[in-house]
Backbone and ligand atoms as CSV (ligand in chain L), in Angstrom:
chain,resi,resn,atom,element,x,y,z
A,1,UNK,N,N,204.226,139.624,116.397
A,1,UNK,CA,C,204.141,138.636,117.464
A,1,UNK,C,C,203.484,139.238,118.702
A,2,UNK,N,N,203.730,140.358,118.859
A,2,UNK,CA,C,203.026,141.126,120.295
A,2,UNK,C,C,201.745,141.093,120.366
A,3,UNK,N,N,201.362,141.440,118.725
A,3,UNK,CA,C,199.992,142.254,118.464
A,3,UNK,C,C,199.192,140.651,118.879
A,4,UNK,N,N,199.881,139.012,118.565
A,4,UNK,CA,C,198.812,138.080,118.212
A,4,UNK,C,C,198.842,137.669,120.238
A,5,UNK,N,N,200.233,138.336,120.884
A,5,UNK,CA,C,200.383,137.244,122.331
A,5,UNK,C,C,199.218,138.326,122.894
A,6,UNK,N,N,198.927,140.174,122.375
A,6,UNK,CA,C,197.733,140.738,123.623
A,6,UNK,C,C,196.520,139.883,123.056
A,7,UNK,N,N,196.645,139.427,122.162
A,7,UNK,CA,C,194.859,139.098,122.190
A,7,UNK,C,C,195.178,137.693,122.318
A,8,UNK,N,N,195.847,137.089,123.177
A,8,UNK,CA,C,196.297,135.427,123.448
A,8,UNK,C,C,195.991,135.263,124.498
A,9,UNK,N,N,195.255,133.996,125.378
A,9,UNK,CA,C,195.457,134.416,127.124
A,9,UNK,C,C,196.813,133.768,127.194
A,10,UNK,N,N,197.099,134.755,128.485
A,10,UNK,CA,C,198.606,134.723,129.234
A,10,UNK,C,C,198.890,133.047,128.958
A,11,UNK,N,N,198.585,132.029,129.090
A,11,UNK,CA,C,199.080,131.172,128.918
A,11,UNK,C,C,200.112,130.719,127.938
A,12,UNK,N,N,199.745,131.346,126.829
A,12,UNK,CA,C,200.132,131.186,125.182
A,12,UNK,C,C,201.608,131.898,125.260
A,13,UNK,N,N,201.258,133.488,125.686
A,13,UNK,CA,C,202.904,133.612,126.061
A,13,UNK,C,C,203.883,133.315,126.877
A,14,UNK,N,N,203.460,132.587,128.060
A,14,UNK,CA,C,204.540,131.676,128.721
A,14,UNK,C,C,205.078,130.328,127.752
A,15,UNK,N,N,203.845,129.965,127.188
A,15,UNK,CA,C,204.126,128.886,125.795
A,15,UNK,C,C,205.230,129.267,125.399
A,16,UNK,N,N,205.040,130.310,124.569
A,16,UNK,CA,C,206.074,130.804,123.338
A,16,UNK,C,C,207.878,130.898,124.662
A,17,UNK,N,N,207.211,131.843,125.559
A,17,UNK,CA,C,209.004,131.781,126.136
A,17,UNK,C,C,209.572,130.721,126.036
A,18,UNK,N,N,208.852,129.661,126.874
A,18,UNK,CA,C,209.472,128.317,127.338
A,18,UNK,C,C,209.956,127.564,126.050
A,19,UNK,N,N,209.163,128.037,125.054
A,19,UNK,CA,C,209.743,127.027,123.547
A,19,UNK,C,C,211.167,127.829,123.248
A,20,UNK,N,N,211.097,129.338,123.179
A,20,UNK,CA,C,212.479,129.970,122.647
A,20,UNK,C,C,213.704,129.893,123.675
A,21,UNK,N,N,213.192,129.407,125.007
A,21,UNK,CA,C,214.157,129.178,126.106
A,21,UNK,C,C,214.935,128.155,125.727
A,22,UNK,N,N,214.123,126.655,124.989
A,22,UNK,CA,C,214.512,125.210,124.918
A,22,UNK,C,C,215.007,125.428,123.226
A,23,UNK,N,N,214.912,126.570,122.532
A,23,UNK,CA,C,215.559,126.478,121.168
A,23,UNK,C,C,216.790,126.912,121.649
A,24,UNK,N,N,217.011,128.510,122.149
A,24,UNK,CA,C,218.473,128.228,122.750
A,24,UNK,C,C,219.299,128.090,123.497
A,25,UNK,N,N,218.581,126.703,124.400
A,25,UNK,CA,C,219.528,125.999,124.983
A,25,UNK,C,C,220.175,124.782,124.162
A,26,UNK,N,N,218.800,124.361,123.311
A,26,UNK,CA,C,219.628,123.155,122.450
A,26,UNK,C,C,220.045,123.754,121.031
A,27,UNK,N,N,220.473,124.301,120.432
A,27,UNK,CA,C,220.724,124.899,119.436
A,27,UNK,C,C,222.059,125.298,119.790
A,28,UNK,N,N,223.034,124.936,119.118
A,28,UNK,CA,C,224.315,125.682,118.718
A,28,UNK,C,C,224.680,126.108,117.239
A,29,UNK,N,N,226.123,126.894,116.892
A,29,UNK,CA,C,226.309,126.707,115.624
A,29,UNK,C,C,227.134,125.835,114.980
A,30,UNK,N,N,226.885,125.562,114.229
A,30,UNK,CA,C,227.484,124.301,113.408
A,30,UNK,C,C,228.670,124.701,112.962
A,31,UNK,N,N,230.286,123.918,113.043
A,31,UNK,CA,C,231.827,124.582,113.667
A,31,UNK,C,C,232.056,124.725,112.126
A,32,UNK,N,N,231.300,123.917,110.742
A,32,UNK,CA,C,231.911,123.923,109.628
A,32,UNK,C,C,231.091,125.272,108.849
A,33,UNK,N,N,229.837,125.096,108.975
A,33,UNK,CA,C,229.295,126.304,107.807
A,33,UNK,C,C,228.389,127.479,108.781
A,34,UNK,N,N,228.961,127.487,110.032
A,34,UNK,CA,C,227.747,128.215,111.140
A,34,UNK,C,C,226.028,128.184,110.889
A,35,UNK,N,N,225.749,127.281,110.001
A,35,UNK,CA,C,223.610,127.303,110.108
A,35,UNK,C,C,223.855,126.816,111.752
A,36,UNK,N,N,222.530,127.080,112.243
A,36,UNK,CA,C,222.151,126.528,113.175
A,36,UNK,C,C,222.540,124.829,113.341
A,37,UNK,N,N,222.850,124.350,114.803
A,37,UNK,CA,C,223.252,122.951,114.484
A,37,UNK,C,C,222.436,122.578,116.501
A,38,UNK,N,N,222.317,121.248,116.234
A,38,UNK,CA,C,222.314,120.724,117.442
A,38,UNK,C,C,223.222,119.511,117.714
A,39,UNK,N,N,223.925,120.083,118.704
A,39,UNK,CA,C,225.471,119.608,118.756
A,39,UNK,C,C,226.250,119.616,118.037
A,40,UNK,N,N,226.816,118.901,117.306
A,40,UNK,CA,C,227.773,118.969,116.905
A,40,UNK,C,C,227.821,119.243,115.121
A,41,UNK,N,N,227.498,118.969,113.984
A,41,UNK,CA,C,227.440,119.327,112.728
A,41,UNK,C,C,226.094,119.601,112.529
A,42,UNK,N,N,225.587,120.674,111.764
A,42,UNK,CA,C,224.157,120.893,111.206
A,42,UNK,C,C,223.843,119.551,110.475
A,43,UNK,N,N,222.510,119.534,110.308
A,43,UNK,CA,C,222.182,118.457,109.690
A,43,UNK,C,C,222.005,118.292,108.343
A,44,UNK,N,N,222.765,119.432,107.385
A,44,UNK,CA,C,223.286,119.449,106.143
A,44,UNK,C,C,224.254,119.004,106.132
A,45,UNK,N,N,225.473,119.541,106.862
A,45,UNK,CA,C,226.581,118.749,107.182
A,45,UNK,C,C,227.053,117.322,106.933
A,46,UNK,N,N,226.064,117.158,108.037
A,46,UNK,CA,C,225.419,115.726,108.045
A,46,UNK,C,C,225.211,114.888,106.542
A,47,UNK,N,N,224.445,115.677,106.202
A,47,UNK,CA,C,223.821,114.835,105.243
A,47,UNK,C,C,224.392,113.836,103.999
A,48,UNK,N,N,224.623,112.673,104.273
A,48,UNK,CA,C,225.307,112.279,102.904
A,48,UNK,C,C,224.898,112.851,101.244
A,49,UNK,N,N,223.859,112.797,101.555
A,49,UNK,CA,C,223.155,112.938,99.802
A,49,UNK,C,C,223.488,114.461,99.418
A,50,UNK,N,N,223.852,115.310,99.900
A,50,UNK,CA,C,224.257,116.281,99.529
A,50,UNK,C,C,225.205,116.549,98.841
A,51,UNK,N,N,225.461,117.478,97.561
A,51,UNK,CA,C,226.129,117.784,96.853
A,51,UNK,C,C,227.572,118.343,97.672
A,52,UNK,N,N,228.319,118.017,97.827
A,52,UNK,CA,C,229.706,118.353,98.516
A,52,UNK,C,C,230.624,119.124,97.171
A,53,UNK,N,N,230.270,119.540,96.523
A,53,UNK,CA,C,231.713,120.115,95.120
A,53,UNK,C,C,230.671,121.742,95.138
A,54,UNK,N,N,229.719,121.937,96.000
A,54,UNK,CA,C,229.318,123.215,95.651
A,54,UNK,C,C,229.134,124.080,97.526
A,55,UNK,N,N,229.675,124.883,97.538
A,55,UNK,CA,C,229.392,125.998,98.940
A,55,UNK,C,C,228.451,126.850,98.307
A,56,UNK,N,N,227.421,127.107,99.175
A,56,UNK,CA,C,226.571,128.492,98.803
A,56,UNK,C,C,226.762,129.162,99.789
A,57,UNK,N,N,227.284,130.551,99.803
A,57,UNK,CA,C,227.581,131.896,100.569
A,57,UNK,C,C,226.322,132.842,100.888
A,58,UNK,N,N,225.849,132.754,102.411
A,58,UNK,CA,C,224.667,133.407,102.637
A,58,UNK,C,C,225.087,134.185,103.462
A,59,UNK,N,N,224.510,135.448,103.988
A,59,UNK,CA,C,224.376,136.178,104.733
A,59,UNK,C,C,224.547,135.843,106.173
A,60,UNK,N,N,223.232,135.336,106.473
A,60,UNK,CA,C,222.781,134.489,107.585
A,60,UNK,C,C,222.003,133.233,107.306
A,61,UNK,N,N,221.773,133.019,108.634
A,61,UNK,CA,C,220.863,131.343,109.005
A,61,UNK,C,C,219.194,131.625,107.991
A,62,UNK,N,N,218.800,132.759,108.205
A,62,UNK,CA,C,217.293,133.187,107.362
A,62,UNK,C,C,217.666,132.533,105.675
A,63,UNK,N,N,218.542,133.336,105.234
A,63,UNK,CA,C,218.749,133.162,103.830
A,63,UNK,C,C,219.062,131.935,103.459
A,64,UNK,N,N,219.592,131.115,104.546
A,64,UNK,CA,C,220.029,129.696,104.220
A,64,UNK,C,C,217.993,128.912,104.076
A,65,UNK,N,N,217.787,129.130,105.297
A,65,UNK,CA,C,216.747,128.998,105.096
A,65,UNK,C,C,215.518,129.064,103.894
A,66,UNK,N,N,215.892,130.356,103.703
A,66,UNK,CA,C,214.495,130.634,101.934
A,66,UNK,C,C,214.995,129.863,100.855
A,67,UNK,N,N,216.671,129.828,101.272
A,67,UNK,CA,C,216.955,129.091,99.771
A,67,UNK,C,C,216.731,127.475,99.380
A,68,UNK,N,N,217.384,126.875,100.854
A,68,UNK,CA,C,216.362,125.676,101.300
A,68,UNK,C,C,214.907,125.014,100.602
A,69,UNK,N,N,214.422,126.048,101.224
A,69,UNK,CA,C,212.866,126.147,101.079
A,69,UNK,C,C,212.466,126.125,99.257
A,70,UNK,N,N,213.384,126.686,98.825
A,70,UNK,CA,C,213.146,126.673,97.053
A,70,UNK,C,C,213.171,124.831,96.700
A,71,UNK,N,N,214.118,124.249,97.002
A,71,UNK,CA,C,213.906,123.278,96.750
A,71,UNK,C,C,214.904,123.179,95.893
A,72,UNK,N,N,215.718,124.221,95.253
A,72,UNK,CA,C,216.435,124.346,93.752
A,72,UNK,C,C,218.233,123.897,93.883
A,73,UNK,N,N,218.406,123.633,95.120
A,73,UNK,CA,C,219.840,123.700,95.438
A,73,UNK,C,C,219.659,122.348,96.411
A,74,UNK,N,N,221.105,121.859,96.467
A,74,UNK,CA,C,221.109,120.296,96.557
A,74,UNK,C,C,222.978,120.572,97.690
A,75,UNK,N,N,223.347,121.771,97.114
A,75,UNK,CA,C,224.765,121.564,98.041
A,75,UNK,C,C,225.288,121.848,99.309
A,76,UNK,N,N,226.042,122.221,99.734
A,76,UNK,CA,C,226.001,123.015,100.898
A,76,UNK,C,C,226.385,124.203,100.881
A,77,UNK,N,N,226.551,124.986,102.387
A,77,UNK,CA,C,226.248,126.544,103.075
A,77,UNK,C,C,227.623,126.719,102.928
A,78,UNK,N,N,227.753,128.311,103.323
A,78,UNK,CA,C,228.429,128.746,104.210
A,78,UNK,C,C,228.093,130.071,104.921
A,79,UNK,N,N,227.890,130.202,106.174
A,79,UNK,CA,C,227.042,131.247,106.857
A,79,UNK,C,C,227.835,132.705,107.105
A,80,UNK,N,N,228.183,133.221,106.278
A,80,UNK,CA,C,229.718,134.389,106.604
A,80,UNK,C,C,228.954,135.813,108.325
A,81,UNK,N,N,227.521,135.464,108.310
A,81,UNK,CA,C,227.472,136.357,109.211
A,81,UNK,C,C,227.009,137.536,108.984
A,82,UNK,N,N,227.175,138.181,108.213
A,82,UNK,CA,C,226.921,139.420,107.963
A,82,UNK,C,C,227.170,140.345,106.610
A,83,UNK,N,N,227.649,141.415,106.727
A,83,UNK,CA,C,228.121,141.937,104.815
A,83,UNK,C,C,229.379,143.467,105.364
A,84,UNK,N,N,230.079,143.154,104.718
A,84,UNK,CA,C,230.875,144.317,104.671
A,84,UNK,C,C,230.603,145.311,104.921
A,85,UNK,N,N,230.947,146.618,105.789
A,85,UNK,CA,C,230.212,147.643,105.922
A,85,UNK,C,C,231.389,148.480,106.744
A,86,UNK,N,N,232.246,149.098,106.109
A,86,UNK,CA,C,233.364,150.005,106.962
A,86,UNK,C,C,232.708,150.734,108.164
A,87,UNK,N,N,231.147,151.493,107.879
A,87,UNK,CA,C,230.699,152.343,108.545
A,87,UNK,C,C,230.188,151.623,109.749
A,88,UNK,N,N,229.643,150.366,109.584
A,88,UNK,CA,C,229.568,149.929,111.019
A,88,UNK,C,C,230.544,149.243,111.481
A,89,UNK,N,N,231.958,149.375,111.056
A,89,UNK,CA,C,232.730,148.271,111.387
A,89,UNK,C,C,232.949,147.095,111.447
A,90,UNK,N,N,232.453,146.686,110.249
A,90,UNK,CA,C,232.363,145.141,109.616
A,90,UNK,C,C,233.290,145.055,108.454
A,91,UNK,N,N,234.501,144.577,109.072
A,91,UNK,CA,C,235.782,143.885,108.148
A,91,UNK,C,C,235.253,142.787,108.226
A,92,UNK,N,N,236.208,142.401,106.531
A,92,UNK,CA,C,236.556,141.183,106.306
A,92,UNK,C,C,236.676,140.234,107.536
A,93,UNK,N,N,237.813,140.497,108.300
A,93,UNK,CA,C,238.695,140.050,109.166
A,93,UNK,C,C,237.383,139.542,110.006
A,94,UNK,N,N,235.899,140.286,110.463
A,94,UNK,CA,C,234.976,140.156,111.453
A,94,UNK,C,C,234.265,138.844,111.010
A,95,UNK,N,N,234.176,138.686,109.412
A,95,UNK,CA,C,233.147,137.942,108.819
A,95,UNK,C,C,234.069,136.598,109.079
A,96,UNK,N,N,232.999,134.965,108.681
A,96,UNK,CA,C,233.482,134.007,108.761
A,96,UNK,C,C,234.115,133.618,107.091
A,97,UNK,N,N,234.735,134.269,107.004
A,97,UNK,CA,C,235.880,134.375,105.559
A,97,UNK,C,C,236.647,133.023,105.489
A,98,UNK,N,N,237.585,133.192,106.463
A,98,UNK,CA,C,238.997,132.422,106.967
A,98,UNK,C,C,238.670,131.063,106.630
A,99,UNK,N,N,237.472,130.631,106.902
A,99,UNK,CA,C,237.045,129.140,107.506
A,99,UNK,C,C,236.247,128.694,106.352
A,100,UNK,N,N,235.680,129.853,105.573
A,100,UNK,CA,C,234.884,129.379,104.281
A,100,UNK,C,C,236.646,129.229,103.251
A,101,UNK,N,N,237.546,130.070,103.180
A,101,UNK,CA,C,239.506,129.568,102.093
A,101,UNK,C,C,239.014,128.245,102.864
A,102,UNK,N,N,239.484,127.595,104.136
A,102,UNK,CA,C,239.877,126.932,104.038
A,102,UNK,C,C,239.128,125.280,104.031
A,103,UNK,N,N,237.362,125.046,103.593
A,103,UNK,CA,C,236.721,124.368,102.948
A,103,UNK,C,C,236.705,124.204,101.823
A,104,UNK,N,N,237.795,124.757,101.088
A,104,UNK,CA,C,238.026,124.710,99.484
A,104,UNK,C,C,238.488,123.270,98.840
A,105,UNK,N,N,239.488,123.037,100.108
A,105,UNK,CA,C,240.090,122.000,99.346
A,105,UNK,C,C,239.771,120.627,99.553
A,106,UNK,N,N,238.492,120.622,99.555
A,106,UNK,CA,C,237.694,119.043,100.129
A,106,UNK,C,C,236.669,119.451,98.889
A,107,UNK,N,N,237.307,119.280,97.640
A,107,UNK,CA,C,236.687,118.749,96.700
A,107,UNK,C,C,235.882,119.881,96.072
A,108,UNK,N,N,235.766,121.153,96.700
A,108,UNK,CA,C,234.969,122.297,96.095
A,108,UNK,C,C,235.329,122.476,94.873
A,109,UNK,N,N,234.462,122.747,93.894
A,109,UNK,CA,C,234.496,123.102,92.239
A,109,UNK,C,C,233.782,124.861,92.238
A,110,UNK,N,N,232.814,125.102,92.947
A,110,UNK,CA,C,231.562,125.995,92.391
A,110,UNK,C,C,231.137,126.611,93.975
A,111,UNK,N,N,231.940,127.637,94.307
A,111,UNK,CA,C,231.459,128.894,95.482
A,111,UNK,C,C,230.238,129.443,94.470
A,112,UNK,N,N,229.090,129.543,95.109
A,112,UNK,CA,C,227.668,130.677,94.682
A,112,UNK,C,C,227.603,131.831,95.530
A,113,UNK,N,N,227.609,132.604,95.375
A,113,UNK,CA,C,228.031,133.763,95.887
A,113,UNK,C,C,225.810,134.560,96.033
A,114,UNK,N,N,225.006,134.148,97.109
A,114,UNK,CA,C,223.814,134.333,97.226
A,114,UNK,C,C,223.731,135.389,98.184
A,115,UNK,N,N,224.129,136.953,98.262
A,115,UNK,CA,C,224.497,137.822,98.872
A,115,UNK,C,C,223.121,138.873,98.829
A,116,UNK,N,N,222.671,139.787,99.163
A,116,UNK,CA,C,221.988,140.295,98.531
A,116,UNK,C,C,222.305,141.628,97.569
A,117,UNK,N,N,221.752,142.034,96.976
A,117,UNK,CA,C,222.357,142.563,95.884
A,117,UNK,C,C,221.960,144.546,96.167
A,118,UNK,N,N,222.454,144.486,97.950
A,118,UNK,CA,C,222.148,145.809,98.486
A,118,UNK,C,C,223.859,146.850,98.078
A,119,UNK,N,N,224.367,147.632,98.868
A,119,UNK,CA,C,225.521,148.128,98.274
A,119,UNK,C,C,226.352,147.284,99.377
A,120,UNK,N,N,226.628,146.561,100.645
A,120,UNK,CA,C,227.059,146.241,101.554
A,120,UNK,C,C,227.001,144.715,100.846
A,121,UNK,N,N,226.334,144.580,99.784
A,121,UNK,CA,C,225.767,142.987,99.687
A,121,UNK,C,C,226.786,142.461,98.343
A,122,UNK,N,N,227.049,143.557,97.741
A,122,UNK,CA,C,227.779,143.787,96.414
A,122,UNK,C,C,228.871,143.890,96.490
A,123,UNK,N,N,229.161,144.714,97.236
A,123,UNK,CA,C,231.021,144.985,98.452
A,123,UNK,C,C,231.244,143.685,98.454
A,124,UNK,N,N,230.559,143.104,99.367
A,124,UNK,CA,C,230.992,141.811,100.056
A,124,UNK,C,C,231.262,140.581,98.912
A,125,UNK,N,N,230.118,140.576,98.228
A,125,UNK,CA,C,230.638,139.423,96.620
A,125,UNK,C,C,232.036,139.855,95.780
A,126,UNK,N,N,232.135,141.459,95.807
A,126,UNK,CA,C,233.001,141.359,94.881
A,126,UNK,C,C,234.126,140.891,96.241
A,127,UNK,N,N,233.905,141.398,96.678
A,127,UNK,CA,C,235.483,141.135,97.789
A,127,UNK,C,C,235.687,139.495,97.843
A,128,UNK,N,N,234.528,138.838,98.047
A,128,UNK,CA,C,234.734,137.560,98.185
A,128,UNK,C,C,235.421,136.532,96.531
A,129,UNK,N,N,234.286,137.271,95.669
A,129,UNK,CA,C,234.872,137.004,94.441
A,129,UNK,C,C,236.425,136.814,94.287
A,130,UNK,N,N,237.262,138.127,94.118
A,130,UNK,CA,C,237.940,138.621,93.647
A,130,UNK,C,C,238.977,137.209,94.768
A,131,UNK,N,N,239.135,137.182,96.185
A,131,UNK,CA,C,240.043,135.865,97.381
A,131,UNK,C,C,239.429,134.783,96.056
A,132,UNK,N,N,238.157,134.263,95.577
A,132,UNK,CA,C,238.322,133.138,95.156
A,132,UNK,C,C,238.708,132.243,93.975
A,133,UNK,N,N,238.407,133.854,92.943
A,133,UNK,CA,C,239.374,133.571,92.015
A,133,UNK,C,C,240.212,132.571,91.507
A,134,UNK,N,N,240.561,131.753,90.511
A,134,UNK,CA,C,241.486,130.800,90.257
A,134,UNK,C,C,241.649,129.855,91.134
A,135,UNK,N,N,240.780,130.253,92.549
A,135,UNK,CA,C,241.110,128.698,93.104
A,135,UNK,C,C,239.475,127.727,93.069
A,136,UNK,N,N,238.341,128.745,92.305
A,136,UNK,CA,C,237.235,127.789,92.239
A,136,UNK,C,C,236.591,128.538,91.374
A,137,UNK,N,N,235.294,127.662,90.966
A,137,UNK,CA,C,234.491,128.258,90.086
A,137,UNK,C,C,233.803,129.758,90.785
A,138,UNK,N,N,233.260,130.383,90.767
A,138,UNK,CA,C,232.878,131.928,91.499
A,138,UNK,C,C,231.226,132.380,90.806
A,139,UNK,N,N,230.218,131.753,91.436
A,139,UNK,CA,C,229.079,132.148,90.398
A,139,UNK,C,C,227.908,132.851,91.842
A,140,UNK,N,N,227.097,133.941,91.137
A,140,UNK,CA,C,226.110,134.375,91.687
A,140,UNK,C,C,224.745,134.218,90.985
A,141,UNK,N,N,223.938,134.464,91.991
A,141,UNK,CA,C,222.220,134.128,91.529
A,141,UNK,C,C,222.208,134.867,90.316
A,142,UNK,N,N,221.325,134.023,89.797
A,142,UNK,CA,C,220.696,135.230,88.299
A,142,UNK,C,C,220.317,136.579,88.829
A,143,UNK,N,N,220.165,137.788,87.535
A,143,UNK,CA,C,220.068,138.682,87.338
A,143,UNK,C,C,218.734,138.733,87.505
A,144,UNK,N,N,217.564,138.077,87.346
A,144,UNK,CA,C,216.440,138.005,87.860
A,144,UNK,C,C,215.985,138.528,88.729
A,145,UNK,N,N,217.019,138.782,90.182
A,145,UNK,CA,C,216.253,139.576,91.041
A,145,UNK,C,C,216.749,140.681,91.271
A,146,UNK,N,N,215.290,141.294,91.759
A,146,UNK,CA,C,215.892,143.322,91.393
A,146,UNK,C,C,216.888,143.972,92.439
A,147,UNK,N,N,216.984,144.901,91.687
A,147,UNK,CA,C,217.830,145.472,92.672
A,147,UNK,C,C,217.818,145.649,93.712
A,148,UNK,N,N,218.856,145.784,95.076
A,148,UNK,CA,C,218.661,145.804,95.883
A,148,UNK,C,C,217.657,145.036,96.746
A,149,UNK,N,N,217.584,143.553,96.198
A,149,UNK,CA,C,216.793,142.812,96.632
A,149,UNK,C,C,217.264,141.996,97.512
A,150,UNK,N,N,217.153,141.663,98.901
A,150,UNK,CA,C,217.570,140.804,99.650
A,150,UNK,C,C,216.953,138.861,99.434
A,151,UNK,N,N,217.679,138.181,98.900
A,151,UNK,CA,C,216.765,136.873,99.686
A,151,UNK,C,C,215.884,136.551,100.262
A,152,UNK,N,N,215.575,137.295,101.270
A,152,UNK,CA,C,214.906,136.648,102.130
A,152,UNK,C,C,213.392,137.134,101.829
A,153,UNK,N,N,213.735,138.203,101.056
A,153,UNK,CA,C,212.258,139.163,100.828
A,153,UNK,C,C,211.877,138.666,99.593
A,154,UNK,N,N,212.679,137.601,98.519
A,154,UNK,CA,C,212.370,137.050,97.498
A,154,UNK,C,C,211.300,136.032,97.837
A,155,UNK,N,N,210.541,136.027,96.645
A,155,UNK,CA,C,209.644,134.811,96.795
A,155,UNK,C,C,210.301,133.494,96.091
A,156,UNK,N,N,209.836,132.434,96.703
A,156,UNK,CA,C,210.620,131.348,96.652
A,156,UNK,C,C,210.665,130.720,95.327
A,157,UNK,N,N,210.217,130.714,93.975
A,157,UNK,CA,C,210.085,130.881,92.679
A,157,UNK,C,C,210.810,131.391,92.540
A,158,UNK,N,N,211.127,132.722,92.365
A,158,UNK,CA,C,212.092,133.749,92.074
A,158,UNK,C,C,213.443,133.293,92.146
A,159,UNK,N,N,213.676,132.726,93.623
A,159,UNK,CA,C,214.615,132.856,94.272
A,159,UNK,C,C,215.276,131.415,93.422
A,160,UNK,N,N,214.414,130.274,93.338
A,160,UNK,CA,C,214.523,129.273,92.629
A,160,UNK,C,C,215.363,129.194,91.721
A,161,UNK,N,N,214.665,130.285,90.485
A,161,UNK,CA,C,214.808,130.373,89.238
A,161,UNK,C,C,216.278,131.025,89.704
A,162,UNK,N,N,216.518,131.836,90.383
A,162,UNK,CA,C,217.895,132.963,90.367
A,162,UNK,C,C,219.155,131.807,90.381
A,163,UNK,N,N,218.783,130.671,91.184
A,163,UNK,CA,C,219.716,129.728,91.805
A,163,UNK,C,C,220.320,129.141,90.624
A,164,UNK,N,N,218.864,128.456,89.696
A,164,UNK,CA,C,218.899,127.417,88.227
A,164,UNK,C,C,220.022,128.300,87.716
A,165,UNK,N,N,219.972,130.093,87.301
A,165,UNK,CA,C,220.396,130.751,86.559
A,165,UNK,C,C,221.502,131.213,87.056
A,166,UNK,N,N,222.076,130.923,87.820
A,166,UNK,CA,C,223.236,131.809,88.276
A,166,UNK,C,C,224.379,131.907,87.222
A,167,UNK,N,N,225.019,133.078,87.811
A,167,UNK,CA,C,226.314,133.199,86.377
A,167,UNK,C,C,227.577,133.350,86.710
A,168,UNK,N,N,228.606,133.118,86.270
A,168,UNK,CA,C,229.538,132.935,86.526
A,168,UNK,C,C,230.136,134.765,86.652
A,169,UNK,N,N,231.225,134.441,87.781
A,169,UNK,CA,C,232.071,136.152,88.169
A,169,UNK,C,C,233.098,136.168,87.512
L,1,ZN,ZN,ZN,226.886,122.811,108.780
């Protein structure tokens, strides 16, 4: 972004501030699955036509995003924030855990567990796995994507196909 605003005249980057000024002022997070929301529920949330018996478990707002973008998934989020990591001090307790138990019981069948498949990314599924256990179905993306592959760095095919294929924990 730097490299395109020096060869931009100055105008272009007062542009760009004033737009990221007015994204977050109107932009909040959405109180049920944290994506980005304006006011009050994201507009998945929102959405009637959406599959309501399935949560997909992302990282962040990006990953919600690529998976989106596949076209391959029809249900809704849940934004946990981040991934397990003792060494930087990321408990359970830090992540949005609490609030994803207690969206279970409005009809959920099928948590997807779309984590990335780094060692912080793997922690975090099995940990999540293991709370959801017996109280829902528990499935992650296909084996399709490589190791240590994040989402977001997947191409959207890939990422597609991982979704179609996911397997049960
Ligand atoms: Zn939402």
């Amino acid at each position: 972004m730097a490299v395109y605003l020096a060869g931009s005249p100055p105008r272009k980057a007062r542009e760009l501030a004033k737009a990221l000024i007015a994204v977050t002022e109107k932009m909040s997070l959405c109180p049920r699955c944290h994506n980005l929301a304006q006011g009050d529920l994201c507009w998945i949330c929102q959405d009637p036509e959406r599959d309501k018996s399935r949560i997909c478990v992302v990282e962040d707002v990006l990953d919600l995003f690529f998976i989106e973008d596949t076209g391959a998934y029809q249900g809704l989020y849940h934004v946990i924030g981040g991934l397990i990591s003792p060494w930087e001090g990321v408990t359970p307790e830090t992540l949005k855990i609490d609030d994803l138990m207690g969206r279970l019981k409005n009809g959920v069948q099928e948590v997807i567990l779309a984590l990335p498949s780094t060692l912080e990314g793997e922690a975090t599924s099995q940990y999540l796995a293991r709370l959801l256990k017996g109280k829902v179905k528990v499935t992650r993306l296909g084996r399709g994507l490589p190791v240590g592959m994040e989402p977001e760095f997947t191409d959207s095919i890939t990422l597609g196909e991982a979704m179609k294929g996911r397997e049960e924990m």
